[in-house]
C-alpha positions in Angstrom: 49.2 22.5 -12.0 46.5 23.5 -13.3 43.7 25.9 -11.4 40.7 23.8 -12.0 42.8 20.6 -10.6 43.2 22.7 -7.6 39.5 22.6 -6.8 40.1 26.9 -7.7 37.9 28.6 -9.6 39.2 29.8 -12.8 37.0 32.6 -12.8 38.2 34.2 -9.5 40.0 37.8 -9.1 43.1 38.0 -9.2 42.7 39.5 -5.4 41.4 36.0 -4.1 44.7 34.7 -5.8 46.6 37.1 -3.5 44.7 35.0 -0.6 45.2 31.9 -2.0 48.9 32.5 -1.9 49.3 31.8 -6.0 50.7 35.1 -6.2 53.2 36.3 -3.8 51.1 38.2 -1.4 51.5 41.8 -0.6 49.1 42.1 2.3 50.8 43.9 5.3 50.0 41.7 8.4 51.7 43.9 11.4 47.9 45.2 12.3 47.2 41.5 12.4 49.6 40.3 14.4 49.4 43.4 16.6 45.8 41.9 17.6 47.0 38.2 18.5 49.3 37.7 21.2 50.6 34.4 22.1 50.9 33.6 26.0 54.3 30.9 25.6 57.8 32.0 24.2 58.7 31.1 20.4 59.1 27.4 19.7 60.9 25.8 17.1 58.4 25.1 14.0 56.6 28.4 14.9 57.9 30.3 12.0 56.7 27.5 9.4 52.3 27.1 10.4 51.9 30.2 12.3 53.2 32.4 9.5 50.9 35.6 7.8 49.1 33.4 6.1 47.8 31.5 8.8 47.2 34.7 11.0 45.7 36.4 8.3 42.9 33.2 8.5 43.2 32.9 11.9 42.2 36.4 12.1 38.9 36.7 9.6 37.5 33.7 11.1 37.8 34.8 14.9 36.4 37.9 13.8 33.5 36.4 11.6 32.6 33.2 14.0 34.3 33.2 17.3 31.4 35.4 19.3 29.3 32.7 17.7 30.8 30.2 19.8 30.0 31.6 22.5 26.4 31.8 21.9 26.0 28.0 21.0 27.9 26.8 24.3 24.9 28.9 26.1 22.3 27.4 24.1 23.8 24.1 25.4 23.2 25.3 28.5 19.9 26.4 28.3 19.7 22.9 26.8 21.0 21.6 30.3 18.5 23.4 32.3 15.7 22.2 30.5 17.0 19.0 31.1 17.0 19.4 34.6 13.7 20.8 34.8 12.6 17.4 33.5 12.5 18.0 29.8 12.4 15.2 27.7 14.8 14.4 24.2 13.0 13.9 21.2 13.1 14.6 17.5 12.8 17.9 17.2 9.1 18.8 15.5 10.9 22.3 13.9 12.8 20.4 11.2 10.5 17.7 10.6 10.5 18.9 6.8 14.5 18.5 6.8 14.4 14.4 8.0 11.2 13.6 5.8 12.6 16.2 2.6 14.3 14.8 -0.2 18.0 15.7 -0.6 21.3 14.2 -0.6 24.8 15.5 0.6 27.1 16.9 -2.1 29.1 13.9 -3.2 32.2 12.0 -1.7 35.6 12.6 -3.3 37.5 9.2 -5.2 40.0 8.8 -2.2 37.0 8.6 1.0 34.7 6.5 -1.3 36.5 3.4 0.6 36.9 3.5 4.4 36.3 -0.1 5.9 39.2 0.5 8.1 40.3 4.0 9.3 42.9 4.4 12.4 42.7 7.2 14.8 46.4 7.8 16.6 48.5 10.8 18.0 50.1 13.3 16.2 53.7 12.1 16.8 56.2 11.7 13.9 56.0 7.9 14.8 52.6 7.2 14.6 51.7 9.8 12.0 54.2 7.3 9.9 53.1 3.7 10.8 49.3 5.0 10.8 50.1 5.9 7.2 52.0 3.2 6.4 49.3 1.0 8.1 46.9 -1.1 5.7 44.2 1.5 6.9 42.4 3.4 4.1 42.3 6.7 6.4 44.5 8.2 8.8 42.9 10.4 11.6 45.2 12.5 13.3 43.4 13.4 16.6 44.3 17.1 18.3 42.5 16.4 21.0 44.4 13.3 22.0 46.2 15.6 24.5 43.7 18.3 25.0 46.0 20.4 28.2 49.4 20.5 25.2 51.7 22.9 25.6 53.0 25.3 23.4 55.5 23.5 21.9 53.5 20.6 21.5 50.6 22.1 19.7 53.3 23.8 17.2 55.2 20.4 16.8 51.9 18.9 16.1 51.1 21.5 12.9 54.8 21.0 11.9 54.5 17.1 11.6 50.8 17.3 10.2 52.4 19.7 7.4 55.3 17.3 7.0 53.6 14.4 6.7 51.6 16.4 3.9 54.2 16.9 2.1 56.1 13.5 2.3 58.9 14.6 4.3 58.3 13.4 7.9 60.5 11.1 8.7 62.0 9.3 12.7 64.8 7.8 14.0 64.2 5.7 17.1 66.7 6.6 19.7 66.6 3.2 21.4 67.1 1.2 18.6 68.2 3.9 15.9 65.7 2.3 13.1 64.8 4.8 10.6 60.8 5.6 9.8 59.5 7.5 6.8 56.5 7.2 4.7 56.4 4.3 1.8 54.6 6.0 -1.6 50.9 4.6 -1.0 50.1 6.2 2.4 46.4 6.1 3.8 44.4 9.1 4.0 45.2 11.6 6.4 42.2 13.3 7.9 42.8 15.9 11.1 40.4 16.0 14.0 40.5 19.3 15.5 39.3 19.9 18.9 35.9 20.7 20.3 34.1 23.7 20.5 33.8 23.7 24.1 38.2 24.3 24.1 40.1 27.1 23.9 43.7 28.0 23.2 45.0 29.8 25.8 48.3 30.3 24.3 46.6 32.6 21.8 44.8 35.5 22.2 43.2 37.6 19.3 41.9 40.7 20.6 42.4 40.2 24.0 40.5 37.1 24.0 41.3 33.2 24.1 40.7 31.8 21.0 38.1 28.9 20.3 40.7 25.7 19.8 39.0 24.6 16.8 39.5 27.5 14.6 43.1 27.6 15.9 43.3 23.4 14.4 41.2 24.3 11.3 42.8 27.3 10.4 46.6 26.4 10.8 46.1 22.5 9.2 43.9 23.8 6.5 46.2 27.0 5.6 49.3 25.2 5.5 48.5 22.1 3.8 44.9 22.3 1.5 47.0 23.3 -1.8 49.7 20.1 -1.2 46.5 18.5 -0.6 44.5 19.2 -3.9 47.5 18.9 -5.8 48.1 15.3 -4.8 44.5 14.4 -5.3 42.9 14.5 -2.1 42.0 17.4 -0.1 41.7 19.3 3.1 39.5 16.7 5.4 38.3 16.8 8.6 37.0 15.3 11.7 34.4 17.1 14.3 33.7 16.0 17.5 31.5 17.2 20.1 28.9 17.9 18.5 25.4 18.6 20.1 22.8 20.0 17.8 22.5 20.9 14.0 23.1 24.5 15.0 26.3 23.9 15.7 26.9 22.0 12.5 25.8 25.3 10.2 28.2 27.4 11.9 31.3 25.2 10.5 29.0 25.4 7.5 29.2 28.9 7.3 33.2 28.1 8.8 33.8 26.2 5.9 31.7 28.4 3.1 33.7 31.4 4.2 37.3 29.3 3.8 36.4 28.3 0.4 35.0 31.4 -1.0 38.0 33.2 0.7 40.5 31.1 -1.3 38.3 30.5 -4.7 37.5 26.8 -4.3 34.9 25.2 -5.3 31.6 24.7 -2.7 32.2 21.6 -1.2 36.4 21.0 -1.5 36.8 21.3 2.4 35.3 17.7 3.4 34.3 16.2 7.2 33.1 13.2 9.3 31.2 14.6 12.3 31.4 11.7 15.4 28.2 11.3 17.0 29.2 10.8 20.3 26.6 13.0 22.5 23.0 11.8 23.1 21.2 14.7 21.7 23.6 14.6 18.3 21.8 11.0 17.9 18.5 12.7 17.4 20.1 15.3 15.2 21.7 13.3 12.8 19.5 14.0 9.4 19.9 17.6 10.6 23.7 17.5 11.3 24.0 16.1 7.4 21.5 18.9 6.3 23.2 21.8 7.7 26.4 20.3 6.2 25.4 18.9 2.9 27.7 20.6 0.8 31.2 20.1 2.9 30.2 16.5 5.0 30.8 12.8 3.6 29.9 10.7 6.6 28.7 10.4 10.4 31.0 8.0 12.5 29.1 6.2 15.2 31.6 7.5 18.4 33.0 6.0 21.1 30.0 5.7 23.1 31.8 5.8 26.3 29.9 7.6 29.5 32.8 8.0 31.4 35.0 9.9 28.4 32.3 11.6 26.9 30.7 14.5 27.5 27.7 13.1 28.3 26.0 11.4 31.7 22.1 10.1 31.9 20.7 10.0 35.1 17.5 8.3 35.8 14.0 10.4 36.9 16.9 12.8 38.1 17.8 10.9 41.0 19.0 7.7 40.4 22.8 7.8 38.7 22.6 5.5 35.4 25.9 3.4 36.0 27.4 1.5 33.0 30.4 -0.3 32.7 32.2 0.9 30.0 33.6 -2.8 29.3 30.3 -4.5 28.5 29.8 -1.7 25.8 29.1 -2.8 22.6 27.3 -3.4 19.3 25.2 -6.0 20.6 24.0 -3.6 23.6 20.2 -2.5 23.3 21.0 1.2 22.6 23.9 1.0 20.6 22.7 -1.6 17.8 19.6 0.7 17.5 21.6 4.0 17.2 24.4 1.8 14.9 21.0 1.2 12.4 19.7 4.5 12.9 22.6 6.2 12.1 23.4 3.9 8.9 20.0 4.4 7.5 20.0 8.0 8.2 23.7 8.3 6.7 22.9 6.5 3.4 19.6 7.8 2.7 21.3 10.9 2.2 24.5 8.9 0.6 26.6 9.9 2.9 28.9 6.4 4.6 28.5 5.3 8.0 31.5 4.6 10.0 31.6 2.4 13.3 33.2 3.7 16.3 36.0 2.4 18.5 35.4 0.0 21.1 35.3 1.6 24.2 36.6 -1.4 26.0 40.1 -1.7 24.6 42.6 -0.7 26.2 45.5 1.6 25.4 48.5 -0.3 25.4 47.6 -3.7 22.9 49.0 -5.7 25.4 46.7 -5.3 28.1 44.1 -6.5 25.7 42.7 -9.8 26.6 41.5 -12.9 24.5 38.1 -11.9 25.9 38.2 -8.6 24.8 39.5 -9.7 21.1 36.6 -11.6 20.5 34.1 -8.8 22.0 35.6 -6.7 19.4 35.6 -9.0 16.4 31.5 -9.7 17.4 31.3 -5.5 17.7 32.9 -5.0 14.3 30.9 -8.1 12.7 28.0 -6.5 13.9 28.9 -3.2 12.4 29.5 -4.9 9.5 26.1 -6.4 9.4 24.4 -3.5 10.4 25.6 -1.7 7.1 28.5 0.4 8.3 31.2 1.3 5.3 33.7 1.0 7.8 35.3 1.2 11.2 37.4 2.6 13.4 40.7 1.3 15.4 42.9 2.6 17.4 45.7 0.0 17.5 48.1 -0.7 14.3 47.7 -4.9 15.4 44.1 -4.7 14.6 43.8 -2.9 11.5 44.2 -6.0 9.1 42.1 -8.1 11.3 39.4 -5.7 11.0 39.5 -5.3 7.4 39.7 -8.7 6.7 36.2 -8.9 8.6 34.6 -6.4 7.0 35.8 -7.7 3.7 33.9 -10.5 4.1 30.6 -8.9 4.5 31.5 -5.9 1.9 33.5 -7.9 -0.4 37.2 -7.1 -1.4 36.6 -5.4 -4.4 33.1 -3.6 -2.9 33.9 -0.1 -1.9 31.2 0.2 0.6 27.4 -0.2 1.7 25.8 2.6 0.6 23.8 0.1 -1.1 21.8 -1.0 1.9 19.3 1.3 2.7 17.7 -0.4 6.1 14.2 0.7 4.7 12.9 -2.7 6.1 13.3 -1.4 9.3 10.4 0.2 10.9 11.3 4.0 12.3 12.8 4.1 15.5 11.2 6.2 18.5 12.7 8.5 21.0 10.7 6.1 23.3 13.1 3.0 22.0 16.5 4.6 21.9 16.3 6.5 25.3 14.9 2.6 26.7 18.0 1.3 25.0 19.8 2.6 27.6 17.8 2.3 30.5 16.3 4.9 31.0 12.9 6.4 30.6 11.5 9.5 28.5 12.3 11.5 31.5 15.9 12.0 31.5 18.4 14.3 32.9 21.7 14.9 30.7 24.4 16.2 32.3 26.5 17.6 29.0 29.4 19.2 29.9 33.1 19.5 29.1 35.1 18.4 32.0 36.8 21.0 33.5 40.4 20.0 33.0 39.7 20.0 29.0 38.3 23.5 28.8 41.2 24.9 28.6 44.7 24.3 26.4 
């Protein structure tokens, strides 16, 4: 394989090689490992995605960007308190020149062009293969489905993301003894690490718990981004939790750092940031600035007050109450942030996913013929609004879905980036805060719950 249809640079030293790993690498890791220590016993797996290449990453980013972490969980904090003092959301006046600027993100690669459908599951060797094997265009296996997972589970979850990579995961039921493994066409796989409020617990790098999202980034990307490239596609991924554009430059400068380190080319590493905190919605051109060179879309999250990390409370008295199970496209707020975020998105040619319904249930079962026709008005309202694509969280609704959103992008369309919503007038602070019901004087209570904090 070539270097150049690696996404390497054929211009790089043969040091960065030695990184890379396209050279058998000499580095001497004991003074590495000496500085992590891992709080659990060895697991089985351990051996194959916490090797010295992994710790030898793990270790330059905790050193170059973990402190930072730190600092931008206080500035959500200082955030809070002003907040509380009465402050008001708005769009920020400091990077007006960013959201009225001209400039576009970097580009999207061949194989995230088309997303209509996309799946978001567990990282099990089960639904890692029928997620794949779905008719979904993209694949997202969520780490933070389980945020409080062991050791062993967190391992197990790196081992079947890197066998899944590679084409050799593979399950046999032990009820019924069928026999799973992926067909040759699989979607898209795309790896949501956790958020940047978590830490890993089981592993410390200088005494100290590491943030959890370095820990996902570095392990998925180290052990799987040349498999990847070789096959076509790449290392991708998903970020949640994301408050402010600051946060977005430092996995910039995450993600610059990774690729220079291993002699890609700017922009190889790709990702999808979700939207899914109220002060992230008034970010949004920023969030695609600060990431222009690595990000291809924003997906319209869960919008969910009772899962996310987000409550609004009225003049700072009155508790906003919403039921999670009239949420949907057609609310006030959410068809004004689902437009918002579509023109934003392809003004800057990025895509514009939709989010899952909040209102569906886990188990497919439970989900009633009321419900089924709340989603398929949600997703034809996505649809209509613009959106490339969706998300879904149950294999039984994926080719429903895309059969809706073929209909308004057409079968052989890839997306909407076409559709630029510049008929639409701009869209106050005033009218997306109202959306919701409350006034310009709100109170957001953004916090990671304390059970999450911690892995």
């Amino acid at each position: 394989m070539d270097v150049a249809q690696l996404g390497l640079d054929a211009n790089c030293d043969v040091a960065a090689h030695l990184q890379a790993g396209y050279i058998s690498d000499p580095i001497k890791t004991n003074k590495t490992q000496q500085r992590f220590k891992v709080n659990a016993g060895v697991v089985d797996g351990q051996d194959k995605v916490l090797n010295e290449g992994a710790l030898s990453l793990l270790s330059s980013l905790c050193r170059q960007f973990a402190a930072e972490v730190s600092e931008l969980l206080e500035n959500r904090k200082s955030q809070q308190a002003k907040y509380d003092a009465g402050g008001t959301l708005d769009f920020l006046p400091q990077t007006k020149a960013v959201r009225e600027g001209n400039w576009q993100v970097r580009g999207i690669p061949a194989d995230l062009i088309n997303r209509r459908v996309e799946i978001a599951g567990s990282v099990d060797p089960l639904m890692l293969i029928n997620g794949l094997n779905s008719n979904a265009n993209v694949f997202v296996a969520d780490l933070e489905d389980s945020p409080a997972s062991s050791w062993n589970e967190l391992i197990e979850k790196q081992v079947n993301l890197r066998d899944a990579v590679r084409g050799e995961i593979e399950y046999t039921s032990p009820e019924t003894g069928k026999y799973y493994l992926l067909n040759d066409a699989p979607a898209v796989l795309s790896c949501r690490v956790r958020g940047l409020h978590m830490v890993e617990n089981h592993l410390e790098f200088d005494e100290a718990a590491i943030p959890a999202a370095l820990f996902d980034f570095a392990l998925y990307f180290y052990n799987n981004y040349r498999q990847l490239l070789a096959k076509g596609s790449g290392p991708y991924f998903y970020l949640p939790k994301m408050e402010s554009h600051l946060e977005a430059r430092w996995w910039a400068k995450v993600f610059a750092f990774v690729e220079e380190r291993f002699c890609l080319q700017p922009g190889t590493i790709k990702c999808t940031c979700l939207i899914e905190t109220l002060p992230a919605v008034f970010e949004m051109d920023e969030i695609l600035f600060e990431l222009r060179s690595n990000i291809v879309a924003l997906n319209c999250g869960r919008w969910d007050p009772d899962c996310s990390d987000m409550n609004a409370v009225r003049n700072q008295s009155d508790e906003l109450s919403i039921d999670k199970s009239t949420l949907n496209m057609g609310e006030s707020f959410l068809s004004v942030y689902s437009r918002l975020l579509v023109k934003t998105c392809h003004k800057r040619g990025a895509l514009a996913i939709g989010g899952v319904a909040a209102y569906i249930p886990a188990k497919i079962d439970e989900i009633s013929l009321e419900r089924l026709e709340k989603l398929r008005i949600d997703k034809e309202l996505q649809a209509r609004n613009g959106h490339d694509g969706t998300c879904v969280e149950h294999l039984e609704l994926v080719d429903a879905v895309t059969e809706i959103f073929n209909q308004f992008i057409g079968a052989e369309q890839a997306n909407q980036l076409h559709i630029t919503r510049d008929v639409d007038g701009p869209i106050s602070a005033r009218e997306l805060l109202q959306g919701v019901g409350i006034t310009t004087n709100v109170r957001l209570d953004i916090r990671a719950d304390s059970e999450s904090n911690a892995a």
